[in-house]
C-alpha distance (Angstrom), angle and dihedral (degrees) to the residues before:
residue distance angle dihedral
X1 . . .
X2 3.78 . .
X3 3.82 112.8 .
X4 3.84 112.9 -144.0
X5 3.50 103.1 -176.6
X6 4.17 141.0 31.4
X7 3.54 87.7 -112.5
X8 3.41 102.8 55.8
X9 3.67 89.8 43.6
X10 3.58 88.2 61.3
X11 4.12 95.5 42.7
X12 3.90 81.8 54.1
X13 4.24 87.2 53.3
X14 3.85 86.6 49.0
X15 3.59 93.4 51.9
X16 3.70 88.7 50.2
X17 4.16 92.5 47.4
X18 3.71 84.7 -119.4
X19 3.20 99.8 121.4
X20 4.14 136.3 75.6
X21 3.21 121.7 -156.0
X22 3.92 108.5 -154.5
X23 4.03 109.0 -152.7
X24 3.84 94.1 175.2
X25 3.87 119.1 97.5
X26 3.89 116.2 -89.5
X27 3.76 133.9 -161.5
X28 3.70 108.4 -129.3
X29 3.97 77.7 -147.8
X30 3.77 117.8 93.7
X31 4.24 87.7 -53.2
X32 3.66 98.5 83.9
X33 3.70 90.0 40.7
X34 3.65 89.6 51.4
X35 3.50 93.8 57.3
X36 3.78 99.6 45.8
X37 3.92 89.2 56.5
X38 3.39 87.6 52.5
X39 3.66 96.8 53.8
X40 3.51 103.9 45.0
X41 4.23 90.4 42.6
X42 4.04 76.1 63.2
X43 3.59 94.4 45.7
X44 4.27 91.0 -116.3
X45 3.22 134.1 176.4
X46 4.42 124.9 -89.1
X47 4.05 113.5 -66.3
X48 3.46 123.4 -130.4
X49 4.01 115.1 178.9
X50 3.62 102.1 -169.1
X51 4.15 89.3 178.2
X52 3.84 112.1 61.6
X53 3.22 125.9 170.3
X54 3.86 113.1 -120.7
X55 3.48 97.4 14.6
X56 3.97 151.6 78.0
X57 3.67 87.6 -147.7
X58 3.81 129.7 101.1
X59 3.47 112.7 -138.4
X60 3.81 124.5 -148.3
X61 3.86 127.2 -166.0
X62 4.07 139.8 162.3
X63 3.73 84.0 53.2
X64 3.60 93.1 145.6
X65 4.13 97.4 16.5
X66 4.05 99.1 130.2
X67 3.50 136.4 33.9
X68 3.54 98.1 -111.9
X69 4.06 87.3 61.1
X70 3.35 94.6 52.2
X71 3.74 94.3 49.0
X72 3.94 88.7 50.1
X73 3.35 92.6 49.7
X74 4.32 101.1 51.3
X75 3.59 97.3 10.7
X76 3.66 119.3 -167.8
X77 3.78 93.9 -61.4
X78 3.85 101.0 99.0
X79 3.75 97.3 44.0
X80 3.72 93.8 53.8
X81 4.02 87.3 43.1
X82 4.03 88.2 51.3
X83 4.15 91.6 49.4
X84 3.82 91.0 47.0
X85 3.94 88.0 49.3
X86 3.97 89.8 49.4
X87 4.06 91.0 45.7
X88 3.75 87.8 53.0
X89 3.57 100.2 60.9
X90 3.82 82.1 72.5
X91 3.75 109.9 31.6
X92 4.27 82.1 51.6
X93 3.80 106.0 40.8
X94 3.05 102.2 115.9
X95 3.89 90.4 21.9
X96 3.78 117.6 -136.3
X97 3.94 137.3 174.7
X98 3.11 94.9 -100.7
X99 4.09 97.0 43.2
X100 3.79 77.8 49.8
X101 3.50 98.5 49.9
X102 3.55 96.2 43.2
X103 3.58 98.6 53.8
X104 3.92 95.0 45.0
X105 3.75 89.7 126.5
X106 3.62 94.2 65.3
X107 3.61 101.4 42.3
X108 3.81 82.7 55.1
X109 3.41 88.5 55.1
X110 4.17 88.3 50.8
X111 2.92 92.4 58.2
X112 3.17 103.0 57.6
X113 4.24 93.1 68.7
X114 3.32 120.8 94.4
X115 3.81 138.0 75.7
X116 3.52 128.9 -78.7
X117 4.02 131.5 -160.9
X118 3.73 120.5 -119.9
X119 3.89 118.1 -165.5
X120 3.86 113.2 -93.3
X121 4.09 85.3 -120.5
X122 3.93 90.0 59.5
X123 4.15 97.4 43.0
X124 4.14 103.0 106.2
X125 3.94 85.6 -161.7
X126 4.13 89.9 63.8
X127 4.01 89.1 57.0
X128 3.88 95.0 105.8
X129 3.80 122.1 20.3
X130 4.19 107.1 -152.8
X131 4.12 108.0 -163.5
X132 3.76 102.6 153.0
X133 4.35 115.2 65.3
X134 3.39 75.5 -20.4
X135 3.95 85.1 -175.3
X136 3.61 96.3 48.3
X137 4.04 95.7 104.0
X138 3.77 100.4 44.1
X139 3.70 116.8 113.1
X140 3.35 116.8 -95.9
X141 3.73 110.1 -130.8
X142 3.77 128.0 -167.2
X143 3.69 116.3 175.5
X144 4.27 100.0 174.3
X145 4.25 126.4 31.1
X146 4.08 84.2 -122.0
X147 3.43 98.6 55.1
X148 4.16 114.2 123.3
X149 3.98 82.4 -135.8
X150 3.70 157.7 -61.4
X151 3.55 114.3 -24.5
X152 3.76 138.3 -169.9
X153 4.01 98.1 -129.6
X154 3.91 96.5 -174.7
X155 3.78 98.6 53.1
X156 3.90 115.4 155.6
X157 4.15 94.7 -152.1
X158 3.82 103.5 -162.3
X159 4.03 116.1 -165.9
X160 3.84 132.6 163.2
X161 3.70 129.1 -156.1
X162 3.89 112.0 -90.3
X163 4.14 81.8 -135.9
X164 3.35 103.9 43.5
X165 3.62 120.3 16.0
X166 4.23 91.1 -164.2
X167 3.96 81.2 79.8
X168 3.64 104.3 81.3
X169 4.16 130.9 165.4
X170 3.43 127.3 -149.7
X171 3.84 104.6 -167.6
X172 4.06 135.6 159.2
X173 3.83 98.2 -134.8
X174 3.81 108.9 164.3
X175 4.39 119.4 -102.3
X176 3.36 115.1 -141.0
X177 3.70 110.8 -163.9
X178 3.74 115.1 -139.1
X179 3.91 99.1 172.8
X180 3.86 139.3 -49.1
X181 3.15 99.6 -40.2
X182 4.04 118.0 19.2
X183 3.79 135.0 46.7
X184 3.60 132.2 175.4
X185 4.42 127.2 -100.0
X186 3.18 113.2 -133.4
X187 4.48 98.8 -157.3
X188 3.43 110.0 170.3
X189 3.72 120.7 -151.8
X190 3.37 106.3 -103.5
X191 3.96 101.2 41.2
X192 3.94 132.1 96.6
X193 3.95 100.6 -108.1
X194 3.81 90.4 50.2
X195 3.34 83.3 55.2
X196 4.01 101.7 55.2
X197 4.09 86.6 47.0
X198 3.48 89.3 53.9
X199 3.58 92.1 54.9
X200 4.08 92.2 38.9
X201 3.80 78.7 56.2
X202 3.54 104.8 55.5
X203 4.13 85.4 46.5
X204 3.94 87.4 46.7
X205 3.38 95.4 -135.6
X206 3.98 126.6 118.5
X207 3.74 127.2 -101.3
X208 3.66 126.8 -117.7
X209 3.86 110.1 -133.2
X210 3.50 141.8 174.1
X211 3.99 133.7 -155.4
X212 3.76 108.3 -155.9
X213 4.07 116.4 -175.0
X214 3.62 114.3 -160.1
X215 3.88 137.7 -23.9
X216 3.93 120.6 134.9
X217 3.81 115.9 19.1
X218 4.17 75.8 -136.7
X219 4.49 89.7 53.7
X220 4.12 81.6 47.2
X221 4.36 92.6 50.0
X222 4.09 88.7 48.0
X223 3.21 99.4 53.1
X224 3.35 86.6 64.3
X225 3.82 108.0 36.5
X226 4.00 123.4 114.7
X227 3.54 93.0 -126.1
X228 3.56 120.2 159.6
X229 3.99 117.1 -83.2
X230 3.70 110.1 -97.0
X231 3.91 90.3 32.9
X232 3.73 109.8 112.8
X233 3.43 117.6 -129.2
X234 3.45 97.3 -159.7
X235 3.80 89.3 65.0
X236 3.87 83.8 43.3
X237 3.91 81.1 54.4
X238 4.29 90.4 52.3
X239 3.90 85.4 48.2
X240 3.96 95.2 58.5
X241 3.35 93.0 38.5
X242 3.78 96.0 51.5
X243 3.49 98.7 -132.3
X244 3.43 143.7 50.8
X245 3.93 120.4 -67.7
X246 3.79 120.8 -118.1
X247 3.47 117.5 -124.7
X248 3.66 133.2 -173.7
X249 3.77 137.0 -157.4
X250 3.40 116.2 -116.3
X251 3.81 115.1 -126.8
X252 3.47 92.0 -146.4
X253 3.91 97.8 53.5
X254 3.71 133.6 -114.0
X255 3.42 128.9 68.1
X256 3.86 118.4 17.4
X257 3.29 120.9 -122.0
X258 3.89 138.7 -123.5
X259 3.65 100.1 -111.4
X260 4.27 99.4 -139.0
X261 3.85 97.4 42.1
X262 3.50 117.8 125.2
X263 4.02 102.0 -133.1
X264 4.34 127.2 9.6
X265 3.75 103.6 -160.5
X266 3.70 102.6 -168.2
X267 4.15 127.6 -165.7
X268 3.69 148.5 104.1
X269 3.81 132.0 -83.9
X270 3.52 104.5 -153.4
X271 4.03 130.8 -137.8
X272 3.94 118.8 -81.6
X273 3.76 100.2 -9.7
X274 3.35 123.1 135.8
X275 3.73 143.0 -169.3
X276 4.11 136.9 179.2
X277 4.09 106.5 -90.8
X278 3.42 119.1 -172.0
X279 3.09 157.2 -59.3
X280 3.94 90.7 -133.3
X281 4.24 130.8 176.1
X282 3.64 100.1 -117.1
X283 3.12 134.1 -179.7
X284 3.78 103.9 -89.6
X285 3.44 79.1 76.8
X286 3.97 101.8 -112.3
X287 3.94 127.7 73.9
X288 3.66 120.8 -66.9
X289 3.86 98.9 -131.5
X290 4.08 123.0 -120.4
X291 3.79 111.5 -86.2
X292 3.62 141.9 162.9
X293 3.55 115.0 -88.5
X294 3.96 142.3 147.2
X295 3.87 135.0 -62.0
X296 3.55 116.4 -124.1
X297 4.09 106.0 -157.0
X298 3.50 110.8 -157.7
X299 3.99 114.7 -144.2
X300 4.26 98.7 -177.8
X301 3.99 141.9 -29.2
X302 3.46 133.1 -130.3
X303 3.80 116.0 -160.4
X304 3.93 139.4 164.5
X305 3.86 114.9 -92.4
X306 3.90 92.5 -118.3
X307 3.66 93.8 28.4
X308 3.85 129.5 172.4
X309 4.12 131.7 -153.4
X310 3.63 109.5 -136.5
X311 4.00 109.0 -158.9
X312 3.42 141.9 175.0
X313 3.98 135.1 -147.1
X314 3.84 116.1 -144.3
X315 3.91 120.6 -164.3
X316 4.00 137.0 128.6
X317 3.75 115.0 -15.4
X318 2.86 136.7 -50.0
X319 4.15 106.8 42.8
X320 3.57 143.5 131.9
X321 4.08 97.1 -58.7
X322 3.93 85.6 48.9
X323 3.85 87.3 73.7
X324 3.60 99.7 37.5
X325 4.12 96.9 42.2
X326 3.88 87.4 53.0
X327 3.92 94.6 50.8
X328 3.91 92.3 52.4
X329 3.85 88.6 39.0
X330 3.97 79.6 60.6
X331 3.71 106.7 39.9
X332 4.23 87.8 46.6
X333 3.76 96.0 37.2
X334 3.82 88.9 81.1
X335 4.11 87.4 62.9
X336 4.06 99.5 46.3
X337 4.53 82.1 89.0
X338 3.84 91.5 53.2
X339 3.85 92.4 48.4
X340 3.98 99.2 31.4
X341 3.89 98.4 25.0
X342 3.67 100.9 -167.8
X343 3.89 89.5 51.2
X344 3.61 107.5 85.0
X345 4.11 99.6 173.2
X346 3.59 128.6 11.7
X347 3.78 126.6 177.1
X348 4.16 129.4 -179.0
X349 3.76 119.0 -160.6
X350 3.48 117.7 -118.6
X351 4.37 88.7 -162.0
X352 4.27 80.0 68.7
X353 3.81 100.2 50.6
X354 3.72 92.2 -89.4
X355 4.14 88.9 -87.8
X356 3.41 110.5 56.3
X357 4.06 101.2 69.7
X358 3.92 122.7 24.5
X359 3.68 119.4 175.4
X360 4.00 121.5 -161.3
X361 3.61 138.4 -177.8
X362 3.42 107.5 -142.9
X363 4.06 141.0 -173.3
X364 3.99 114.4 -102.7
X365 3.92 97.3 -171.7
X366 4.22 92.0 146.7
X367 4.24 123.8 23.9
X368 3.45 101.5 -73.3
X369 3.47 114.2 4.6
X370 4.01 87.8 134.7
X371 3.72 78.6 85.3
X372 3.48 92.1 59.9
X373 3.73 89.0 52.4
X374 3.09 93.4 51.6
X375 3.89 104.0 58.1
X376 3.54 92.8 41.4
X377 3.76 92.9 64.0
X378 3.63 96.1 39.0
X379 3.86 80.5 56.8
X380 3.69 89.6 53.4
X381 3.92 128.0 109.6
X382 4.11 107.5 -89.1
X383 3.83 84.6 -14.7
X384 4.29 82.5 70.6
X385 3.95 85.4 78.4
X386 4.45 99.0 51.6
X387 3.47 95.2 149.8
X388 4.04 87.9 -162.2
X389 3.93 122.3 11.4
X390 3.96 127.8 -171.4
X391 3.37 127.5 -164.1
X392 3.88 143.0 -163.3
X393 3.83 137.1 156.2
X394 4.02 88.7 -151.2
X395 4.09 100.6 106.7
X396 4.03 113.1 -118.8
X397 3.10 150.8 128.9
X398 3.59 113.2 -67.8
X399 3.71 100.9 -174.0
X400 3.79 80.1 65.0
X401 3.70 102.9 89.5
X402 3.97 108.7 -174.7
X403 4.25 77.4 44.5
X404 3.84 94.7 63.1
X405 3.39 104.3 41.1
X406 4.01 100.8 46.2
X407 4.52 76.9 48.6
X408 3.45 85.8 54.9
X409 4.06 109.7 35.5
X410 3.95 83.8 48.3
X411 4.05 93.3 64.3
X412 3.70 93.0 21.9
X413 4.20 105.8 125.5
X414 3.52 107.0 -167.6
X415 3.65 102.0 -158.3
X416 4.13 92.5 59.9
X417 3.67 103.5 15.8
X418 4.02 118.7 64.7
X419 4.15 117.0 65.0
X420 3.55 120.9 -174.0
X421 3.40 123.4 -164.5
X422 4.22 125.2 -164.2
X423 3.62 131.7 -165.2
X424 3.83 94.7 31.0
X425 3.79 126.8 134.6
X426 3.92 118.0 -82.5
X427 3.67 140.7 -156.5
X428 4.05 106.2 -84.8
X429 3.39 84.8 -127.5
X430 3.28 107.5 57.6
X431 3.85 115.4 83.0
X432 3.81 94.0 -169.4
X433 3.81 92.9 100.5
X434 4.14 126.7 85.0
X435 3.80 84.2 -102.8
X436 3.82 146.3 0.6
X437 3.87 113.9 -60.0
X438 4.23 91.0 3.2
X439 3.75 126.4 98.5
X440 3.64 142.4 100.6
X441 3.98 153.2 -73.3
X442 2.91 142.5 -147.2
X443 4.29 141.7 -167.2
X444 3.39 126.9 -144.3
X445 3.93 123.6 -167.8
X446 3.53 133.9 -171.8
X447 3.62 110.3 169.1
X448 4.33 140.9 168.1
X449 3.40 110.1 -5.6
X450 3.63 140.2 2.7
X451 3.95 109.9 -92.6
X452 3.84 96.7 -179.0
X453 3.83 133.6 28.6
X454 3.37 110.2 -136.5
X455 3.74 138.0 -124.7
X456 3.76 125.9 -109.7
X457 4.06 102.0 172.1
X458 3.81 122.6 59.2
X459 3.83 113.8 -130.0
X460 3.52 101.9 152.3
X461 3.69 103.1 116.9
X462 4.00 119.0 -116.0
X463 3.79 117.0 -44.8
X464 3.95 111.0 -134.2
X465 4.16 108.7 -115.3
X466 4.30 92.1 22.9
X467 4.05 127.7 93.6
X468 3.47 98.5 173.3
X469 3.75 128.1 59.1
X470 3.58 126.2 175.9
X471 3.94 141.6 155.7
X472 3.55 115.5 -130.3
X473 3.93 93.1 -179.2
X474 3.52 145.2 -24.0
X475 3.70 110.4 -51.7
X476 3.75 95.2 6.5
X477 3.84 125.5 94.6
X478 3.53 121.0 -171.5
X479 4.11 123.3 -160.9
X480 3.42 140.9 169.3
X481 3.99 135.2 -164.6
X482 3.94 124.6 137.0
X483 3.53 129.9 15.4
X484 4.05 118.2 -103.4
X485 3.81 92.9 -108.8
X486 4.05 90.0 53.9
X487 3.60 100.1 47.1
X488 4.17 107.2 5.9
X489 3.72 86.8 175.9
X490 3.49 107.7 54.0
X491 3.76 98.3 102.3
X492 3.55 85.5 68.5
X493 3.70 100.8 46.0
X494 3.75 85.8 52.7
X495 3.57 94.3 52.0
X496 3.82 88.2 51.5
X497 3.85 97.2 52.5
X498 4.14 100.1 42.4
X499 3.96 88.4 47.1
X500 4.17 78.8 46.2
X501 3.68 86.1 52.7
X502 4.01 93.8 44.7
X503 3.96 88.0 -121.0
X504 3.72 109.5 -159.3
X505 4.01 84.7 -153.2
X506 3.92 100.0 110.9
X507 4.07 95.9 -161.1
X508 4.29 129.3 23.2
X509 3.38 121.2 -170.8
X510 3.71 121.4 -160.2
X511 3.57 115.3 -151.5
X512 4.02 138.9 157.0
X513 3.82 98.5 -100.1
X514 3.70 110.3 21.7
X515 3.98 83.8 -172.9
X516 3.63 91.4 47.9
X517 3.41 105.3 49.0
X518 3.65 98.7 44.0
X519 3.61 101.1 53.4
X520 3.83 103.4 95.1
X521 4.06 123.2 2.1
X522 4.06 96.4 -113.3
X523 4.46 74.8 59.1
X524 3.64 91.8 58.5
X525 3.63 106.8 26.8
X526 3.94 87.4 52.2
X527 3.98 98.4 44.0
X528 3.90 95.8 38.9
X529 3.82 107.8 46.2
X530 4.00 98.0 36.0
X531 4.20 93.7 56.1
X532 3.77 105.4 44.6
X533 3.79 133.9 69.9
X534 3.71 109.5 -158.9
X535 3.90 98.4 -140.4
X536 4.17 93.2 56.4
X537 3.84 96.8 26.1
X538 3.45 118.0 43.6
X539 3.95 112.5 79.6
X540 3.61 129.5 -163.3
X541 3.66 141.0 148.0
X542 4.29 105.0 -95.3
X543 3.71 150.0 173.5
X544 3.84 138.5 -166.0
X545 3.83 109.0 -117.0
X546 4.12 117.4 170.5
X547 3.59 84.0 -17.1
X548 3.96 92.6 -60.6
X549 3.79 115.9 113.3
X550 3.87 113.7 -124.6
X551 3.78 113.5 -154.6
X552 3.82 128.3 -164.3
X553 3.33 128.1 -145.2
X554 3.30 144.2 -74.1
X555 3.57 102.0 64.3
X556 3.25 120.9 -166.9
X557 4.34 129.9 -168.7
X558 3.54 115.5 -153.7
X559 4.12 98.2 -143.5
X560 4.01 97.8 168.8
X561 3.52 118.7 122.3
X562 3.58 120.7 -99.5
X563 3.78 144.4 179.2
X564 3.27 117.4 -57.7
X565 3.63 103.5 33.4
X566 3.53 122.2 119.2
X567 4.12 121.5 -105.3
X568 3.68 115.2 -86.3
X569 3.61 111.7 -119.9
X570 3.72 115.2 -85.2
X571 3.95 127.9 164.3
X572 3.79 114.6 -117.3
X573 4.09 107.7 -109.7
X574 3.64 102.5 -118.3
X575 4.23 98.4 55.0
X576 3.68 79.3 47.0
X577 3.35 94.7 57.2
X578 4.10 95.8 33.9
X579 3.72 88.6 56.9
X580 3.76 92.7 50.4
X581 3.96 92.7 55.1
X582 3.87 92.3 41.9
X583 3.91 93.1 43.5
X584 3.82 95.9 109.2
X585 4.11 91.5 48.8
X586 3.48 88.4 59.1
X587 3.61 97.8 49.3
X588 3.97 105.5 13.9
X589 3.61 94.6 90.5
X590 4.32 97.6 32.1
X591 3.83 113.9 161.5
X592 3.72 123.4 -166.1
């Protein structure tokens, strides 16, 4: 079943008693997202809060908070559908009749994307036009105490080029409302509708954009899909959905508007001003630090006469967007060959922020054509900012963590096989750089056959400076002693002395908590790759040869926090502890 609307998403949850409806009153600040976190660390059902304070507004989260969810609410449809599309390009190049004829199923099924227009009198979203404080009644969400506001954290930012309206972006950029009638655009550098307000920039003219909120469980999953630049998502949105989309005009002008979203918030963001945004919880799982970024002003709203505000809470691995970024991962993973052809899997880990560790398994048909692979997805859409990027040719599992890496550190030749790259772009988000939006890269190989086996069982004796020594996996050694701003260069002294001691460990990693962060992989992936930047903290012994630097092992990442970072997200005591005494209101009198 495909689900065109919020609402019948959520009768659908009902139906499957996994949903809670939460009668009690709930303050939009820090409470409700309290409660959420709580429910989807427990693996619970959907939330609807049907009593908000500050608002008319229902507001539904965990929509997509489990696996099972998200399978219910795509099903296996558009995975299949993207497979067949993929097989095609060989079965009908060069097309024939009977090519044709024997894939008349799919081409059915193609021709079933697109967009269609629905009368303005049969749109739910043009029920109520809002043009005064036209923000005034939205709920007021604060996930973290340090936030600079609410925020809407499900926005559906729609822009089109200023030169060519055909190119349009679909993109979840967080809102941060400032009042009634302005909020804050979070664009990222490396994402489409920063792109069309650069180029509204450089014209000096304003851009038109609209905040939709809601719709299509399928609408929702594009927005937020890595699909390649010029690909529409809405059309992305049609193919999920398995039909076309309805669209309405808007009677005001501009932008049309999906014709089942919830709310259309409508306005201009004009050229080179700015405005404070943040801090924001994101999910990296630490604050997003205050900058400068632009003013959306908001003209009118359209919303549904009963409408309801679907949100989301991000945080710490694993949350909501963990689910939904590993379905689309899935349903576009079959594509990354036809774009990057000697890729033939390639898998980014949602327990990193999605951007800071990508993992590939890639064709090696001449000496070094990793390489190759490697540019060409560091060239690639979102995949441009990889902040670290393995690679094998040995098929596996790449969603398997411990897998990879033990595939990789066993072929991994240190003197020809790790790159790292400073003063390149980097992920907004991540804070690990000198400065916003700079950092580092770096490119991992382990290619052909294993060259080393590798060790499982410490018996090197203790390391001066570390108390706790622990293997996390094969080849990998993780350790812990003093914090960064006791003893900033211990990384390297520990480098010295295991390369001293001819370690046969091929990578150490020295963290806060060895015992801590190697427990369980979404521990390690999430406290290794989001507090190190490989050009100032990975250490090991090299030399310049032909202008190529050739490392020698051990090498050893220095993940521990250290000044400068932002605060990881941690929930202020007393909603903690107002939650836990009003636990059974919220949940003693749950209808499904």
């Amino acid at each position: 079943m495909t689900y065109q609307n919020v609402r019948q998403w959520l009768e659908t949850l009902g139906k499957e008693k996994d949903l809670a409806v939460i009668e009690a009153p709930v303050d939009p600040y820090l409470e409700l997202a309290e409660i959420h976190r709580r429910v989807i660390e427990e693996g619970g059902p959907a939330l609807l809060f049907t009593n908000v304070k500050g608002t008319p507004y229902p507001v539904a989260t965990n929509l997509f908070g489990t696996s099972r969810r998200v399978d219910l609410a795509f099903g296996p449809r558009p995975e299949q559908l993207i497979k067949s599309l993929i097989g095609a390009t060989e079965t009908l190049l060069p097309p024939t009749m009977a090519a044709l004829w024997n894939e008349r199923g799919l081409i059915k099924d193609i021709l079933k994307v697109g967009m269609k227009t629905v009368p303005e009198q049969e749109a739910p979203v043009l029920a109520v036009k809002v043009t005064e404080n036209p923000l005034k009644d939205l709920p007021k969400v604060t996930s973290w105490q340090e936030d600079g506001g609410p925020f809407i954290t499900l926005p559906l930012v729609y822009t089109e080029s200023p030169s060519n309206p055909k190119d349009h972006n679909l993109g979840m950029y967080r809102i941060q409302l400032y009042d009634d009638q302005t909020t804050g655009v979070h664009w990222q550098i490396h994402k489409g509708g920063g792109f069309h307000y650069y180029e509204a920039e450089q014209q000096n003219q304003p851009l038109p954009v609209s905040v939709f909120i809601g719709g299509p469980p399928a609408l929702i999953a594009s927005a937020i899909a890595p699909v390649p630049e010029h690909l529409p998502e809405l059309l992305l949105a049609s193919l999920i959905l398995g039909g076309k989309l309805p669209m309405t005009d808007n009677p005001l002008g501009g932008h049309r508007i999906p014709a089942e979203v919830e709310f259309a918030i409508q306005g201009l963001v004009p050229p080179y001003e700015r405005r404070l945004e943040g801090p924001f919880g994101d999910h990296y799982g630490y604050y997003s630090l205050a900058h400068d970024f632009p003013v959306f002003h908001v003209k009118h709203m359209w919303r549904r006469k009963d409408a309801i505000f679907p949100a989301t809470i991000l945080g710490k691995p694993r949350q909501e967007d963990y689910y939904l970024g590993n379905f689309l991962q899935q349903l576009l993973s079959p594509a990354f060959p036809m774009v990057m052809p000697s890729v033939r899997s390639l898998w980014t880990y949602a327990e990193t922020g999605f951007n800071a560790l990508t993992a590939a398994v890639v064709r090696e048909s001449y000496s070094r054509e990793a390489l190759v692979s490697a540019f060409r997805i560091l060239g690639e859409g979102q995949l441009s900012l990889t902040k670290f990027l393995m690679l094998t040719n040995r098929p596996l599992d790449l969603s398997d963590f411990t897998e990879t890496l033990e595939a990789v550190l066993e072929r991994f030749n240190p003197t020809t096989d790790l790159f790292i790259f400073n003063k390149t772009s980097h992920d907004t988000l991540d804070y690990t750089g000198e400065k916003l939006n700079h950092g580092s890269k770096a490119v991992m190989m382990g290619i052909g056959q294993p060259i080393r086996e590798l060790p499982r069982t410490y018996v090197d004796g203790d390391i001066p400076g570390i108390d706790q020594v622990i293997p996390y996996c094969g080849g990998c050694l993780v350790v812990s002693g003093s914090s960064y701003e006791r003893e900033p260069g211990l990384a390297e002294r520990v480098m010295h002395h295991m390369d001293s001691r001819n370690t046969a460990w091929p990578m150490i990693v020295l963290v806060d908590d060895a015992a801590e962060v190697s427990a369980t992989q979404t521990s390690f992936l999430w406290s290794v790759f989001t507090r190190f930047n490989p050009a100032t903290d990975i250490f090991a012994t090299a030399e310049v040869r032909d202008h190529h630097l050739s490392y020698k092992l051990p090498l050893v990442i220095d993940a521990r926090m250290k000044p400068g970072y932002p605060d990881e997200l941690i929930p202020r005591k007393d909603i903690v502890e107002t939650v836990d005494k009003r636990w059974n209101q919220y949940f003693g009198k749950t209808s499904v």
